[in-house]
Steps between C-alpha positions, in 0.01 A plus 500: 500500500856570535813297392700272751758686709854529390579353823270219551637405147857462604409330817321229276744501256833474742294355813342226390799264302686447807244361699501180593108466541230738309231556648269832417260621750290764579347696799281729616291623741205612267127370492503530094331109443639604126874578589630146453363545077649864532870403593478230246401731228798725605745196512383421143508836406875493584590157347346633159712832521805372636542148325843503672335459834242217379829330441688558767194365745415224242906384536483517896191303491607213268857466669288463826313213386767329349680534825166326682515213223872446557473501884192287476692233284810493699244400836294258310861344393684572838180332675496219290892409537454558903210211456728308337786499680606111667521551880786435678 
């Protein structure tokens, strides 16, 4: 098998950090029942050669879920003061 594309290695590396929410997809028209294990064994194959990139998607995915946690506290908190609050 080949190596990763100069390209799709920049786009990772200088697409991904500014996003605001990661999510990595696939798609394809093909009848493979096996391509789902293939594109994962490619996407592991380029994590293993380019650590950089296993960091750069590992980063984007932790600063996503602390963002859920956060914005999940602040409603359980803004909820609970809006229960609390006296009438008028």
């Amino acid at each position: 098998m080949g190596s990763t594309h100069p390209a799709h290695l920049s786009s990772e590396l200088e697409g991904i950090p500014p996003t605001e929410k990661f999510a990595a997809i696939d798609v394809s028209d093909s009848d493979d029942p096996g391509l789902g294990d293939k594109i994962a064994a490619l996407q592991t194959r380029n994590y293993q050669e380019h650590p950089e990139v296993a960091a750069v998607v590992a980063q984007a995915v932790r600063s996503q879920c602390r963002t859920a946690r956060d914005q999940s506290h602040k409603r359980r908190r803004s909820s609970r003061f809006s229960i609390n609050r006296p009438l008028r």
